[in-house]
C-alpha positions in Angstrom: 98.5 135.9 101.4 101.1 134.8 104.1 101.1 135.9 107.7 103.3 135.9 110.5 102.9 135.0 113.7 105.7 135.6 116.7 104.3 136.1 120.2 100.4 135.6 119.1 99.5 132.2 119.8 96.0 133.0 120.0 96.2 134.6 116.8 98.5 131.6 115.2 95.5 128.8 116.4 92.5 130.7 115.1 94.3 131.3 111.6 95.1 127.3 111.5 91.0 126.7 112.5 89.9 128.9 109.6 92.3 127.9 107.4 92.6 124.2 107.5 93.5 123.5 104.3 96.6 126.2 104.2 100.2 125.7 105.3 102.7 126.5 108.1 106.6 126.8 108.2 107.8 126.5 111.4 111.5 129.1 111.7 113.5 130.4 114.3 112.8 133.8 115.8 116.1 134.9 114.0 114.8 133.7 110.8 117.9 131.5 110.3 117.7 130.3 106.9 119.3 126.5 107.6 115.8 125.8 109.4 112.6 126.1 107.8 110.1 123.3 108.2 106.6 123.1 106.4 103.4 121.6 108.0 100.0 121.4 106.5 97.4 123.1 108.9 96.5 119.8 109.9 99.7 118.2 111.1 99.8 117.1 115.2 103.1 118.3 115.0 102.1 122.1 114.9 98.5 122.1 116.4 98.5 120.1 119.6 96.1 120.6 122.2 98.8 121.0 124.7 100.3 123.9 122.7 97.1 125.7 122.8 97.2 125.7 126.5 100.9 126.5 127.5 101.6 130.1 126.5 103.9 131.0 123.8 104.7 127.7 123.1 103.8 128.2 119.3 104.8 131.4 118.2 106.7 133.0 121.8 109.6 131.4 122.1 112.1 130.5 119.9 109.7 129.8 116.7 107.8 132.2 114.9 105.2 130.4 112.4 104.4 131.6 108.3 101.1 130.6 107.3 100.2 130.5 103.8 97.1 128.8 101.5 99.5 128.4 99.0 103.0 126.2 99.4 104.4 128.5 96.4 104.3 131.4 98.3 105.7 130.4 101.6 108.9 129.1 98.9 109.0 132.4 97.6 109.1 133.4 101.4 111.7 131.0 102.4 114.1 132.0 99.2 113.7 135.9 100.3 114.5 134.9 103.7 118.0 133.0 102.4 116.6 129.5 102.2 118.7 128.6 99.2 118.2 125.0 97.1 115.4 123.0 98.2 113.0 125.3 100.1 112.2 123.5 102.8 113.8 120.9 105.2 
């Protein structure tokens, strides 16, 4: 099942707790399809401590986040969402 998060931070770091196995694209607010990054729940990169503190800095500015268990599904996501070729950067 994927989820979105924009604006929900809170929402974003309790989903990558009880999920840590899952995945996370990182995309532009405008869901421009020439960047679309994917990060396993456990990557630094997308779960910093700092991030948890400073509001919005995960999901409220220009990034929104799709979390998914399953790297075939957020693929599927990122071809419906005009990510053409390889799915992810």
């Amino acid at each position: 099942m994927i989820i979105e998060f924009a604006n929900d931070d809170r929402g974003y770091h309790k989903w990558l707790q009880a999920h840590p196995d899952g995945f996370v694209l990182n995309v532009r607010k405008d869901y421009a399809p020439n960047y679309v990054v994917l990060h396993s729940a456990k990557c630094a990169n997308i779960r910093d401590e700092y991030k948890v503190r400073a509001f919005g800095a995960s999901t409220g500015r220009a990034y929104r986040k799709v979390c998914s268990p399953s790297i075939p599904e957020l693929a599927q996501w990122a071809r419906a969402h005009g990510r053409s070729g390889a799915p992810f950067s």
